[in-house]
mmCIF entry with sequence, helices, sheets and N, C-alpha, C, O atoms, coordinates in Angstrom:
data_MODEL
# 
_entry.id   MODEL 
# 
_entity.id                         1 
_entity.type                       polymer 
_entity.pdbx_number_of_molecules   1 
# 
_entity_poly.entity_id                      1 
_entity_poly.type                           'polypeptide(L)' 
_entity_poly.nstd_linkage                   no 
_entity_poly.nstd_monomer                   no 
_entity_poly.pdbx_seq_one_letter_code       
;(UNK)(UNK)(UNK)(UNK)(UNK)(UNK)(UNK)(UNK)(UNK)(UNK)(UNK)(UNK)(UNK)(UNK)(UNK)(UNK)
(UNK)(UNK)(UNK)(UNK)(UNK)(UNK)(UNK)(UNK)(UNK)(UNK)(UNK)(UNK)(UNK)(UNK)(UNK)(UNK)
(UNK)(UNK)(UNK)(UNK)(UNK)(UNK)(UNK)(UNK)(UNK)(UNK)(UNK)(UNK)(UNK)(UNK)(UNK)(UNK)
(UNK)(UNK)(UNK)(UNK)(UNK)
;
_entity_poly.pdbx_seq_one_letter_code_can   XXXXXXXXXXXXXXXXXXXXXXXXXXXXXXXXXXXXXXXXXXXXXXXXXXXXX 
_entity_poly.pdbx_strand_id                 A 
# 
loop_
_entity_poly_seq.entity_id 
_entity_poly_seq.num 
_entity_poly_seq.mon_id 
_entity_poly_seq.hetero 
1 1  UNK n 
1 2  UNK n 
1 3  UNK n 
1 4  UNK n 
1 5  UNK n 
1 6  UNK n 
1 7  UNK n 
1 8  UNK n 
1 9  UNK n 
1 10 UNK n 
1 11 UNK n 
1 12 UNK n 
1 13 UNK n 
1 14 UNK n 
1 15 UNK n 
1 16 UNK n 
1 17 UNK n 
1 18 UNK n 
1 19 UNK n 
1 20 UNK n 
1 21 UNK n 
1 22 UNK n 
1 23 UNK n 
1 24 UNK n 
1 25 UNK n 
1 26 UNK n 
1 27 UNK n 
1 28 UNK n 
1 29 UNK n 
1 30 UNK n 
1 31 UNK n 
1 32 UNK n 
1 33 UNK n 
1 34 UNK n 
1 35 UNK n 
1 36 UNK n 
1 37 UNK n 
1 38 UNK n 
1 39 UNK n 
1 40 UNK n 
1 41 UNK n 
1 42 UNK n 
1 43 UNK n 
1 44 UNK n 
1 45 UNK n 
1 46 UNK n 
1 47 UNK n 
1 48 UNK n 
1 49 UNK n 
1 50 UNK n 
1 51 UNK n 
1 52 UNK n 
1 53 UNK n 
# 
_struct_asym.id          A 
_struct_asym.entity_id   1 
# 
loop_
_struct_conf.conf_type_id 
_struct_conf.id 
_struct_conf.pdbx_PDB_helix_id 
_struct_conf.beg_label_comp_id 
_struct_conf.beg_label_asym_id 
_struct_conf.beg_label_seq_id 
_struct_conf.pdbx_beg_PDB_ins_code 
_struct_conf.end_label_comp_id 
_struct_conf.end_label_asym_id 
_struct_conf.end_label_seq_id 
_struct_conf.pdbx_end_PDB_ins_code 
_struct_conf.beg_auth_comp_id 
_struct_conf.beg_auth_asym_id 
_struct_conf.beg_auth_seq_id 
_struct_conf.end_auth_comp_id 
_struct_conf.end_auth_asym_id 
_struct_conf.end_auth_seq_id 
_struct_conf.pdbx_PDB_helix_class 
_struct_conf.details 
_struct_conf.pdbx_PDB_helix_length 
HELX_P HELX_P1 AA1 UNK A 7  ? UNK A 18 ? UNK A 7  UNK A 18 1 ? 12 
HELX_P HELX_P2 AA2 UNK A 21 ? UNK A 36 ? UNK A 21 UNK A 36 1 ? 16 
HELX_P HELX_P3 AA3 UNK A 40 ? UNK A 52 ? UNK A 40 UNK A 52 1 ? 13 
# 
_struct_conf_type.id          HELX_P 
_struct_conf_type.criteria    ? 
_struct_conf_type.reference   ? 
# 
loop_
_atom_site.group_PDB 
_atom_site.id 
_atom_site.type_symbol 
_atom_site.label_atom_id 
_atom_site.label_alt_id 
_atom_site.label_comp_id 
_atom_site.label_asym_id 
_atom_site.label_entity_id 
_atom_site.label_seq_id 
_atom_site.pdbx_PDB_ins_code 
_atom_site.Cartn_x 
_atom_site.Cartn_y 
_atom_site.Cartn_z 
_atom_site.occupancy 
_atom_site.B_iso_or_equiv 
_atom_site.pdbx_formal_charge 
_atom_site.auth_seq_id 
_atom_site.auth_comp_id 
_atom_site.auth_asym_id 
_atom_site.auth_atom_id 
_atom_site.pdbx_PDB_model_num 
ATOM 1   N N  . UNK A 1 1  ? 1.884   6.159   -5.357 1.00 0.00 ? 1  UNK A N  1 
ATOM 2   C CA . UNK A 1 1  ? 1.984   4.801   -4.875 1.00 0.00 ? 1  UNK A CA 1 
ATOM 3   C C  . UNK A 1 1  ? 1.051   4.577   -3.691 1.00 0.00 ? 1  UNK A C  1 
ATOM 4   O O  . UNK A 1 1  ? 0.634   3.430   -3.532 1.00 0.00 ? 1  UNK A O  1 
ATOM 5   N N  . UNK A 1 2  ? 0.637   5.614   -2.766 1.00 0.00 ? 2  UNK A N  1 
ATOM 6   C CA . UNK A 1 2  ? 0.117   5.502   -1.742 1.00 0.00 ? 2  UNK A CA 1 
ATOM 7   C C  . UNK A 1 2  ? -1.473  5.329   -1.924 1.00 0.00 ? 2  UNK A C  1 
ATOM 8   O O  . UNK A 1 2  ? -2.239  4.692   -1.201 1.00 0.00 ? 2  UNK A O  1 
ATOM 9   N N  . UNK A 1 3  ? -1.820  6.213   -3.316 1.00 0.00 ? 3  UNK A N  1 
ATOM 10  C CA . UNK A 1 3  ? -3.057  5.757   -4.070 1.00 0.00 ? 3  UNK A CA 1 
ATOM 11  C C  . UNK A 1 3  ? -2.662  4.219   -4.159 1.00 0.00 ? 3  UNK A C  1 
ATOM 12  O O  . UNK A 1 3  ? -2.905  3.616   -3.114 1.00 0.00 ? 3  UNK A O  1 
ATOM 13  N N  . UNK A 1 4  ? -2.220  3.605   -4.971 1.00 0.00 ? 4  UNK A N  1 
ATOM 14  C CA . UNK A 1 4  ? -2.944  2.630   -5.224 1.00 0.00 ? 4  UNK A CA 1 
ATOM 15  C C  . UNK A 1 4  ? -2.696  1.192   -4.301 1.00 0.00 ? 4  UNK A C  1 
ATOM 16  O O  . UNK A 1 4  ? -3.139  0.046   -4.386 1.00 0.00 ? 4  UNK A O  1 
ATOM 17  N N  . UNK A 1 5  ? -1.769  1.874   -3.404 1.00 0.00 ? 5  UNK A N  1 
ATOM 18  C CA . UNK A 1 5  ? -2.270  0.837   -1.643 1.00 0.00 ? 5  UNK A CA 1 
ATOM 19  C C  . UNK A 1 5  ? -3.292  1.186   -0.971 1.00 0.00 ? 5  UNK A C  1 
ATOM 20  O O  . UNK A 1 5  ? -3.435  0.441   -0.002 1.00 0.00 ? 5  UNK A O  1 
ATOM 21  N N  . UNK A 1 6  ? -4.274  2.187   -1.062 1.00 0.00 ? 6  UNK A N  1 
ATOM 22  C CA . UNK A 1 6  ? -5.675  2.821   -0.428 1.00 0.00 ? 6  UNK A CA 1 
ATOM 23  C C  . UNK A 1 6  ? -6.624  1.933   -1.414 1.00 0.00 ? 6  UNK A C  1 
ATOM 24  O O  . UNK A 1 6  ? -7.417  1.150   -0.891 1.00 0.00 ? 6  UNK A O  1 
ATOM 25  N N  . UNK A 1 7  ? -6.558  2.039   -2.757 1.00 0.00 ? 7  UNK A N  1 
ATOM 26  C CA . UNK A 1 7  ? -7.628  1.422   -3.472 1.00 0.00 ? 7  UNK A CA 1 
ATOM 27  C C  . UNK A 1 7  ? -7.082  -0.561  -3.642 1.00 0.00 ? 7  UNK A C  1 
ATOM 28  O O  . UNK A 1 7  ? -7.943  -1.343  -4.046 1.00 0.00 ? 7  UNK A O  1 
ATOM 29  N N  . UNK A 1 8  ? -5.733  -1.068  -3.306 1.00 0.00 ? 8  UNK A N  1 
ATOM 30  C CA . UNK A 1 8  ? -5.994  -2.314  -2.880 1.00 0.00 ? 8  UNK A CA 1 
ATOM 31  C C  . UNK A 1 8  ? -6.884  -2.556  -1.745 1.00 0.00 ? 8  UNK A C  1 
ATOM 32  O O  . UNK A 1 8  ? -7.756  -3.424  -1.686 1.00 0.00 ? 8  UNK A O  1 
ATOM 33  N N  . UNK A 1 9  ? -6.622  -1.833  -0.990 1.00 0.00 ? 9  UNK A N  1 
ATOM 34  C CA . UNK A 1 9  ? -7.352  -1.808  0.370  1.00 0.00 ? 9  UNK A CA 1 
ATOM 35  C C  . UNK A 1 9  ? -8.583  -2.030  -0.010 1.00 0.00 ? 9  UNK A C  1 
ATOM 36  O O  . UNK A 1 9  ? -9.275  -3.034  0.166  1.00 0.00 ? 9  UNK A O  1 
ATOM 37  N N  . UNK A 1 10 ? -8.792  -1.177  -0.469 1.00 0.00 ? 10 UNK A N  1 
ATOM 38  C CA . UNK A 1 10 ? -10.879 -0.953  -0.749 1.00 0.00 ? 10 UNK A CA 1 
ATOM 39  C C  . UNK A 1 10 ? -10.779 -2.276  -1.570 1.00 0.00 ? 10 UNK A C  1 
ATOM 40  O O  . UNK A 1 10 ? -11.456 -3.142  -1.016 1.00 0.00 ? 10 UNK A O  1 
ATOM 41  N N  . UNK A 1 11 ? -10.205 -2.701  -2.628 1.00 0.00 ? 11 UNK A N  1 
ATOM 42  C CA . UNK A 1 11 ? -10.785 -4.039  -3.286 1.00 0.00 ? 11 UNK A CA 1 
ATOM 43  C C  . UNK A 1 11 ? -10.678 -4.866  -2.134 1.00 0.00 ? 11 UNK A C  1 
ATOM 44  O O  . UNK A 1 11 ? -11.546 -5.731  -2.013 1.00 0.00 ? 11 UNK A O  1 
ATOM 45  N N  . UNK A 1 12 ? -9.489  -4.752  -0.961 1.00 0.00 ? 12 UNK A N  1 
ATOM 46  C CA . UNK A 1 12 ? -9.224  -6.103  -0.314 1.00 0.00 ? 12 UNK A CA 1 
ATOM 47  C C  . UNK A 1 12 ? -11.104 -6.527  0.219  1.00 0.00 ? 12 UNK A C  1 
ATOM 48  O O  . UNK A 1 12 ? -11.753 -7.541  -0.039 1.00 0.00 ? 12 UNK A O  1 
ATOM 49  N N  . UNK A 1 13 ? -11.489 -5.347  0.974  1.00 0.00 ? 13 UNK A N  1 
ATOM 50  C CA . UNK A 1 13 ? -12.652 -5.120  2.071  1.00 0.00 ? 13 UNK A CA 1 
ATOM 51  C C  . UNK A 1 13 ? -13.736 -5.495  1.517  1.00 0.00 ? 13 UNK A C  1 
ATOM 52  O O  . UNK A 1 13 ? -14.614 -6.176  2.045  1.00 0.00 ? 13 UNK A O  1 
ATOM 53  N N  . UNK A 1 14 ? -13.716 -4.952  0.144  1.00 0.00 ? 14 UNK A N  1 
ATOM 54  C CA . UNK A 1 14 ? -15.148 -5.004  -1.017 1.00 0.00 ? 14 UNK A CA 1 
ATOM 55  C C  . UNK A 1 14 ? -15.217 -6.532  -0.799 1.00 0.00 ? 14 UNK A C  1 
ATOM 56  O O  . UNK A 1 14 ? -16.169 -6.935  -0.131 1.00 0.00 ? 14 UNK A O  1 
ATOM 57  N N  . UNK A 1 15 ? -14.333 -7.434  -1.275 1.00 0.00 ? 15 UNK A N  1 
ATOM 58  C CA . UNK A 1 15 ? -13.716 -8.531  -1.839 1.00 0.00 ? 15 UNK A CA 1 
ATOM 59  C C  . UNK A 1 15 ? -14.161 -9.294  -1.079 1.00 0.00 ? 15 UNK A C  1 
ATOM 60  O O  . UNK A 1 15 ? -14.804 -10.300 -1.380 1.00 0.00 ? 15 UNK A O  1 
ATOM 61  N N  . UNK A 1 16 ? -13.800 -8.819  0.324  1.00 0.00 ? 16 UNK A N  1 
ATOM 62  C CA . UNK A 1 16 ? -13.903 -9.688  1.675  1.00 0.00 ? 16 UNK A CA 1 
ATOM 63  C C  . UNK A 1 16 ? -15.486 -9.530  1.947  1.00 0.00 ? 16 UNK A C  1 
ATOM 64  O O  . UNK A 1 16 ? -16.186 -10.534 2.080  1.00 0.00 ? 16 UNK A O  1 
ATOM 65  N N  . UNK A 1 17 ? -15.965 -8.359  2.017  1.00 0.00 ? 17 UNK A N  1 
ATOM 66  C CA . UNK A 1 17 ? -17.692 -8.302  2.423  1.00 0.00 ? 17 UNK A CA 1 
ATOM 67  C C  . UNK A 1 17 ? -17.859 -9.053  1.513  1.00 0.00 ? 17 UNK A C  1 
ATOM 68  O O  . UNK A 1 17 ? -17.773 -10.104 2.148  1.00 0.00 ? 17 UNK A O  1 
ATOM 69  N N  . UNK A 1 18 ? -18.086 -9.447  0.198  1.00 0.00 ? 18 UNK A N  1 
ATOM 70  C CA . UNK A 1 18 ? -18.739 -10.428 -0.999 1.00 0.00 ? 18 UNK A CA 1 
ATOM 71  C C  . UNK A 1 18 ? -18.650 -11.503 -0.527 1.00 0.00 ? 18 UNK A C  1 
ATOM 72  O O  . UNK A 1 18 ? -19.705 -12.122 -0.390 1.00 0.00 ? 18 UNK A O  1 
ATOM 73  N N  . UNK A 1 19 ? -17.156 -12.262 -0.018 1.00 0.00 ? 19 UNK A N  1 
ATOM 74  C CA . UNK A 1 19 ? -17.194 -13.473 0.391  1.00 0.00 ? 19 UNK A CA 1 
ATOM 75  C C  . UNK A 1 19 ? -16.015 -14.081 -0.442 1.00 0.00 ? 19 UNK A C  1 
ATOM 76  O O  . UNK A 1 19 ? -15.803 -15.288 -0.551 1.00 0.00 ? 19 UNK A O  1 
ATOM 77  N N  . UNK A 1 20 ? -15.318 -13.140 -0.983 1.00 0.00 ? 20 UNK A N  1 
ATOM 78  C CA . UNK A 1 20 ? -14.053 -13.596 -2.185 1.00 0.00 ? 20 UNK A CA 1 
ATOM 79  C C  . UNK A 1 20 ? -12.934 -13.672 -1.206 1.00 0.00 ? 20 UNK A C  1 
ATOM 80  O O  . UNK A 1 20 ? -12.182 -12.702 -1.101 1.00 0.00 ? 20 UNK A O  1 
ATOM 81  N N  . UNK A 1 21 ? -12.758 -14.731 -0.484 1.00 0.00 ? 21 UNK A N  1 
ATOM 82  C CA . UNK A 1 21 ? -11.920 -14.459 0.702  1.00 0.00 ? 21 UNK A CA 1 
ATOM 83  C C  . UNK A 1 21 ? -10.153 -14.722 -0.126 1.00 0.00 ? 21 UNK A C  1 
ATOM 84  O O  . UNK A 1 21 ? -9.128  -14.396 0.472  1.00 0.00 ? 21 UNK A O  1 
ATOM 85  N N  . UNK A 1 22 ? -10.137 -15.325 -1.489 1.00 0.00 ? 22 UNK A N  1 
ATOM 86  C CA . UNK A 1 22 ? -8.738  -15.456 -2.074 1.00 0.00 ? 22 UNK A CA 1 
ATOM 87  C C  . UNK A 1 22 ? -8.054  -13.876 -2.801 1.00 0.00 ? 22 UNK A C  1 
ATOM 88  O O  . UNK A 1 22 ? -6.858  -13.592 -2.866 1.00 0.00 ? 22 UNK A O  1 
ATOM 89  N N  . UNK A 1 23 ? -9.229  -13.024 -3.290 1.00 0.00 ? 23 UNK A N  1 
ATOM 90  C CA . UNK A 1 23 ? -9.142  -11.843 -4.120 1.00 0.00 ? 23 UNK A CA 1 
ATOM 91  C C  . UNK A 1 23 ? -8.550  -10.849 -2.607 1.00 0.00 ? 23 UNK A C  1 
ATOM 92  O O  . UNK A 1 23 ? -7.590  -10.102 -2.420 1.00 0.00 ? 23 UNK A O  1 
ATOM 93  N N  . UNK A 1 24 ? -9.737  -11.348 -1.718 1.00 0.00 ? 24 UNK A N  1 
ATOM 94  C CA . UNK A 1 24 ? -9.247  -10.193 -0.382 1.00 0.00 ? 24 UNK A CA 1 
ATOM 95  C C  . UNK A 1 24 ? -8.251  -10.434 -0.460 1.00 0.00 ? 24 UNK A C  1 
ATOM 96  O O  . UNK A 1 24 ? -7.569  -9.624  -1.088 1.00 0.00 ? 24 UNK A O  1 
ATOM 97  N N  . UNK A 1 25 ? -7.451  -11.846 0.194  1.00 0.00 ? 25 UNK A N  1 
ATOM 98  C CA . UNK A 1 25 ? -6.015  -11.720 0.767  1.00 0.00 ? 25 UNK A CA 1 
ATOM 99  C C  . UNK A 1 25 ? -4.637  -11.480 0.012  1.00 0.00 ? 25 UNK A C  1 
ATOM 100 O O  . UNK A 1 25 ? -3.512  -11.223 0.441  1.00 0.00 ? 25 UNK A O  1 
ATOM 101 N N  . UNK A 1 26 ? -5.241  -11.696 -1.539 1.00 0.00 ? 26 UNK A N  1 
ATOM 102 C CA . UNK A 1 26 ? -4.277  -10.993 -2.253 1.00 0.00 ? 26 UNK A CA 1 
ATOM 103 C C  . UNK A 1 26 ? -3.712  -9.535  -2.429 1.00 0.00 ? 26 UNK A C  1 
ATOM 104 O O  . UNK A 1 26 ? -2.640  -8.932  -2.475 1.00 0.00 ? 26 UNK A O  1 
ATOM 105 N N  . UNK A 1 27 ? -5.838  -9.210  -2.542 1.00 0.00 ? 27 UNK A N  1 
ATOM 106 C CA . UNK A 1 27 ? -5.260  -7.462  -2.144 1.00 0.00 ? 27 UNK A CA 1 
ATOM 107 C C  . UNK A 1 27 ? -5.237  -6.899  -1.463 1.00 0.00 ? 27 UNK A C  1 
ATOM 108 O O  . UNK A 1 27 ? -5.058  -5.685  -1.562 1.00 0.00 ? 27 UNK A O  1 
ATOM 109 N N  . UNK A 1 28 ? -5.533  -7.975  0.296  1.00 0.00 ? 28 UNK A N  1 
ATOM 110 C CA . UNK A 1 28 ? -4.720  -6.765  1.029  1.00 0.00 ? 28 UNK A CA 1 
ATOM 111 C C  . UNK A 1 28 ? -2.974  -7.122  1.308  1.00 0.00 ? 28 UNK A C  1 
ATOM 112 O O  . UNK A 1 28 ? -2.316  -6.582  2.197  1.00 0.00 ? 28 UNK A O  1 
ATOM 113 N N  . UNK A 1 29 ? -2.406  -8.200  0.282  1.00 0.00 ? 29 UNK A N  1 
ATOM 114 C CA . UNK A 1 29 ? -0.681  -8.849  0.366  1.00 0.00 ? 29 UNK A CA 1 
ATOM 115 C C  . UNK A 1 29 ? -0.419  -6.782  -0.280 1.00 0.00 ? 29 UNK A C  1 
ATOM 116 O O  . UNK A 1 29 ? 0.183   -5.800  0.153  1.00 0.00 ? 29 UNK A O  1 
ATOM 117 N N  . UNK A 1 30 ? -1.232  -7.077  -1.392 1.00 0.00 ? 30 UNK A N  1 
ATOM 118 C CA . UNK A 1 30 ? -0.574  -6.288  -2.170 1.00 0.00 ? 30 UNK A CA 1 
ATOM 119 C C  . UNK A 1 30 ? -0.161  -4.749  -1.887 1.00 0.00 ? 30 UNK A C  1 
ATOM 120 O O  . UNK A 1 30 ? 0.880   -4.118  -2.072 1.00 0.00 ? 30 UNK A O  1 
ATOM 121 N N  . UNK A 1 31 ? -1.768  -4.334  -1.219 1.00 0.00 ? 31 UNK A N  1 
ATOM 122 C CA . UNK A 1 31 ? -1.711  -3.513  -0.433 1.00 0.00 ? 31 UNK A CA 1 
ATOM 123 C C  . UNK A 1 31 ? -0.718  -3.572  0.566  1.00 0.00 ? 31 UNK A C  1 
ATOM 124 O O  . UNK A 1 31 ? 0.283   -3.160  -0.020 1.00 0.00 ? 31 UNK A O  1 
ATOM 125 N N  . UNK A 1 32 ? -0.513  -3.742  1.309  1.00 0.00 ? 32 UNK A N  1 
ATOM 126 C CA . UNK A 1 32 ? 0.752   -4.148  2.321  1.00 0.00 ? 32 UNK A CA 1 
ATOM 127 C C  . UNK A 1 32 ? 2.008   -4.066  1.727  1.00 0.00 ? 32 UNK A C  1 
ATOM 128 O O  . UNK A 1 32 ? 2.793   -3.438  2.438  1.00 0.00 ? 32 UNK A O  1 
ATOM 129 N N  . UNK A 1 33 ? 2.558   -4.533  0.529  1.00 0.00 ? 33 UNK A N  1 
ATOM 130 C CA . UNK A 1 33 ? 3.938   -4.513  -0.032 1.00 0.00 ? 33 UNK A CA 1 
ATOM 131 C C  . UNK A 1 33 ? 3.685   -2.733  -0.709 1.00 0.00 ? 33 UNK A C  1 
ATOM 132 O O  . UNK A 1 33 ? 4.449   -1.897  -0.228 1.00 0.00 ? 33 UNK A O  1 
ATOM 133 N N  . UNK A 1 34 ? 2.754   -2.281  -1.666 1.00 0.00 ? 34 UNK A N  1 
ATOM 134 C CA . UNK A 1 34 ? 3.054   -1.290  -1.812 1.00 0.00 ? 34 UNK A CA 1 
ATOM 135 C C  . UNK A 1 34 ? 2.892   0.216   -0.901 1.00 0.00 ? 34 UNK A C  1 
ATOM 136 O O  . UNK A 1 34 ? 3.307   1.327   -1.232 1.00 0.00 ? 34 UNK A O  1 
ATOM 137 N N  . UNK A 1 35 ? 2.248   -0.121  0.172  1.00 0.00 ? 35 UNK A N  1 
ATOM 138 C CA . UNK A 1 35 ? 2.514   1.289   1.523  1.00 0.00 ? 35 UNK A CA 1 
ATOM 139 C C  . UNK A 1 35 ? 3.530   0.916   2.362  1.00 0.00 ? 35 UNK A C  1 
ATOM 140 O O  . UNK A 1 35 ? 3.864   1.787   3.165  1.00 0.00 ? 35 UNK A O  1 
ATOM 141 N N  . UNK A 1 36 ? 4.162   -0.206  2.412  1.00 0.00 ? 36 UNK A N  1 
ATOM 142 C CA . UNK A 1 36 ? 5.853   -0.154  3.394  1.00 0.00 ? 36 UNK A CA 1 
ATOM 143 C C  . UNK A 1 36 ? 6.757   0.430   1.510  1.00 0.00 ? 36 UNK A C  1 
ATOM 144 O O  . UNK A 1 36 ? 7.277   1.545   1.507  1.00 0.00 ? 36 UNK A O  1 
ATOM 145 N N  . UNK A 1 37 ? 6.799   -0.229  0.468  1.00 0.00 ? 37 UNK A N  1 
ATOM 146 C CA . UNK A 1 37 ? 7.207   0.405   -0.046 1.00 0.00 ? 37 UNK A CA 1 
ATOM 147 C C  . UNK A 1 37 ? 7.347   1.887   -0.761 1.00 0.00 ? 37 UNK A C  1 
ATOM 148 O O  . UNK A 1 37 ? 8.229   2.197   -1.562 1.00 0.00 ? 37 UNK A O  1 
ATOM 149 N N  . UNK A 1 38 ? 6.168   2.817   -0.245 1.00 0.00 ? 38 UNK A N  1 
ATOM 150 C CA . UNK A 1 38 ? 6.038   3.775   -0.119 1.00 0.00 ? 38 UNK A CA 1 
ATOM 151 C C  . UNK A 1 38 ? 6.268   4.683   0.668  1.00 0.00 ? 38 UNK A C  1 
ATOM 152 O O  . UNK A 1 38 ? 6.152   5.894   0.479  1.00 0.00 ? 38 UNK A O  1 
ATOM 153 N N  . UNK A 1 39 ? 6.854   3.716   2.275  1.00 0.00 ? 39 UNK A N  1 
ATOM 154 C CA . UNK A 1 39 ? 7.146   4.497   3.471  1.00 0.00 ? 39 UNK A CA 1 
ATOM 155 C C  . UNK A 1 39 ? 8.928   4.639   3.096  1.00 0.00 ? 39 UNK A C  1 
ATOM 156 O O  . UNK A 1 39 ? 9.645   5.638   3.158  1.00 0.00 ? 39 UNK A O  1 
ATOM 157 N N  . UNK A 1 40 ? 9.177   3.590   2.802  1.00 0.00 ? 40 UNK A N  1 
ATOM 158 C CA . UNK A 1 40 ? 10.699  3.406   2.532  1.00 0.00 ? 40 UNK A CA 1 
ATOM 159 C C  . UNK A 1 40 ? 11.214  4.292   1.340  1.00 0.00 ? 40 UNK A C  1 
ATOM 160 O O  . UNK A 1 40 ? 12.395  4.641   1.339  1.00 0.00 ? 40 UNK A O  1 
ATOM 161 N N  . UNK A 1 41 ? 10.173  4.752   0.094  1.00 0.00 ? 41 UNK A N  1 
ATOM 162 C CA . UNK A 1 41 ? 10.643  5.724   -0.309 1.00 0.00 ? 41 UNK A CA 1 
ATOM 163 C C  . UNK A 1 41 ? 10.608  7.659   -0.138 1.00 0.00 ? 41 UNK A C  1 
ATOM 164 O O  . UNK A 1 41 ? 11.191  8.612   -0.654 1.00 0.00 ? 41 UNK A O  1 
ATOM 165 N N  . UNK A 1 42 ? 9.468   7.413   0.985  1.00 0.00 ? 42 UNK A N  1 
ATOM 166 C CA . UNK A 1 42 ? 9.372   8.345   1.560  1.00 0.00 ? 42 UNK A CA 1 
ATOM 167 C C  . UNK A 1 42 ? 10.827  9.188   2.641  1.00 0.00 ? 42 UNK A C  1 
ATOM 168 O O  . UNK A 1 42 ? 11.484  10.221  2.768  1.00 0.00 ? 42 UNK A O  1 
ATOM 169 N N  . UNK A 1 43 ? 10.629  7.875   3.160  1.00 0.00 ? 43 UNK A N  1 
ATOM 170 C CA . UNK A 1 43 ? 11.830  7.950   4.157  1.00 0.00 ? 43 UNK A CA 1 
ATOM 171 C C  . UNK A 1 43 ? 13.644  8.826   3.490  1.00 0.00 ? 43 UNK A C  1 
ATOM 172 O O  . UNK A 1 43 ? 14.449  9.680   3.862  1.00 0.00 ? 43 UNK A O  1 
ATOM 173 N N  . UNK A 1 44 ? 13.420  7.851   2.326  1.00 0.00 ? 44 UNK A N  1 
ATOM 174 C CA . UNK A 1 44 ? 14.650  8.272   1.669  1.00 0.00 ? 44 UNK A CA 1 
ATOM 175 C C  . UNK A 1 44 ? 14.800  9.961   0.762  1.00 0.00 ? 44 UNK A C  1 
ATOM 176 O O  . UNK A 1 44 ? 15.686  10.806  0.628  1.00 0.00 ? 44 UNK A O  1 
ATOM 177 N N  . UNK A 1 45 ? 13.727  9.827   0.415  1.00 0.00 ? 45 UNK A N  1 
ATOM 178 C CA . UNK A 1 45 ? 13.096  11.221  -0.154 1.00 0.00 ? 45 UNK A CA 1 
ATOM 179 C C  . UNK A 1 45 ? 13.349  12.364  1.135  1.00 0.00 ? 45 UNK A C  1 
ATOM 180 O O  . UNK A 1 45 ? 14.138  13.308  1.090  1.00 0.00 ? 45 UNK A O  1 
ATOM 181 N N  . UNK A 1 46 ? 12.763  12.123  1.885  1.00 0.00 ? 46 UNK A N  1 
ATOM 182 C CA . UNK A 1 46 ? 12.527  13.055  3.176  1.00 0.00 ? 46 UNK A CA 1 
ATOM 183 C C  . UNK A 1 46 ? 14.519  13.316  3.630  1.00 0.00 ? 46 UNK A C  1 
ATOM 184 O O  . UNK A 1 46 ? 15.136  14.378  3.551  1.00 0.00 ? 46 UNK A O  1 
ATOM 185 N N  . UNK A 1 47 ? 15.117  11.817  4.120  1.00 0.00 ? 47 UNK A N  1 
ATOM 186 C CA . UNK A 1 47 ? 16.502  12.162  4.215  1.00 0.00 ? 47 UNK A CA 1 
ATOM 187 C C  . UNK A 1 47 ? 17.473  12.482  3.382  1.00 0.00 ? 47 UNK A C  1 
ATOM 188 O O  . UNK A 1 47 ? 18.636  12.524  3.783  1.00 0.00 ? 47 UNK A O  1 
ATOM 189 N N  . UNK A 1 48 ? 16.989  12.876  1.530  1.00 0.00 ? 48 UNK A N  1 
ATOM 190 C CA . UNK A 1 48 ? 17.952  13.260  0.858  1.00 0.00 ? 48 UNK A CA 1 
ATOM 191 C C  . UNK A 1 48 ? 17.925  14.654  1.274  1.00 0.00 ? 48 UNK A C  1 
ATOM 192 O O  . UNK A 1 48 ? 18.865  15.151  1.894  1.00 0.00 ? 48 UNK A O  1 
ATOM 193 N N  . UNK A 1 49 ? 16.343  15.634  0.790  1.00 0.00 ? 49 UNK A N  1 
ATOM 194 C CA . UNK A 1 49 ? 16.078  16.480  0.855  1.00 0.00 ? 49 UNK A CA 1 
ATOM 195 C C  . UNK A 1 49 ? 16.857  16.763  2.622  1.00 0.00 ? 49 UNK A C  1 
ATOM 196 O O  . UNK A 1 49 ? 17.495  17.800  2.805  1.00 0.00 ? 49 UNK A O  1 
ATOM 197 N N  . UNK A 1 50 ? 16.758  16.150  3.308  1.00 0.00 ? 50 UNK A N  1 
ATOM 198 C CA . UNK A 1 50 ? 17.816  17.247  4.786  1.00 0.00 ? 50 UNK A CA 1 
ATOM 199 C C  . UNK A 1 50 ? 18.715  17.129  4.064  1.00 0.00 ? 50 UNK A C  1 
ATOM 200 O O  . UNK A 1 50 ? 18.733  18.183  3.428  1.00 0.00 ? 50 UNK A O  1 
ATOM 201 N N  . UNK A 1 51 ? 19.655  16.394  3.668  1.00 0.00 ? 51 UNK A N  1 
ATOM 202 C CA . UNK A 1 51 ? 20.931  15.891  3.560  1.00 0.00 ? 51 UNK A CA 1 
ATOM 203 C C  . UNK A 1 51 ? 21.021  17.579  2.601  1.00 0.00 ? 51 UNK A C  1 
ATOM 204 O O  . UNK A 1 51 ? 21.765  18.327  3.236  1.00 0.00 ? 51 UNK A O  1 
ATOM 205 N N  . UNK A 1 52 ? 20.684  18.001  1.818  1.00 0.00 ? 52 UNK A N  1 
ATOM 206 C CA . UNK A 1 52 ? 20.667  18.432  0.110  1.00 0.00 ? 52 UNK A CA 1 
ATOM 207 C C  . UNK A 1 52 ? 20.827  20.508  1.351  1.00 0.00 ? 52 UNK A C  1 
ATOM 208 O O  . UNK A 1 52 ? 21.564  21.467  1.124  1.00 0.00 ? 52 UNK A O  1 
ATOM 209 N N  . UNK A 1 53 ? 19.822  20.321  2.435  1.00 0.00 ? 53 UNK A N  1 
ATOM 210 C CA . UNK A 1 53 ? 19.822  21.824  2.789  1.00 0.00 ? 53 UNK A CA 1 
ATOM 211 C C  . UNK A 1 53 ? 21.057  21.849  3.608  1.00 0.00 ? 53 UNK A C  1 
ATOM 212 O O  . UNK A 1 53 ? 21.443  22.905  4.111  1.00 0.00 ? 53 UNK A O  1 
# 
């Protein structure tokens, strides 16, 4: 998941240097929803695994 919030990123920037200022802000929305949702499953991952030792 964290891949493909790094490569929204890169489309957001690409997107944005071209001058596609609607494509950027979509992909960097998108980007943005999928690395908090990647932190939040991290998070939970990380506190099962204590919980589990």
């Amino acid at each position: 998941m964290l891949r493909y919030a790094i490569i929204f990123l890169i489309i957001a920037i690409v997107a944005g240097i071209f001058g596609f200022g609607g494509i950027a802000g979509t992909s960097a929305g998108i980007a943005k929803i999928l690395f908090f949702v990647f932190l939040v499953l991290f998070a939970i991952s990380f506190v099962l695994k204590f919980i589990k030792r």
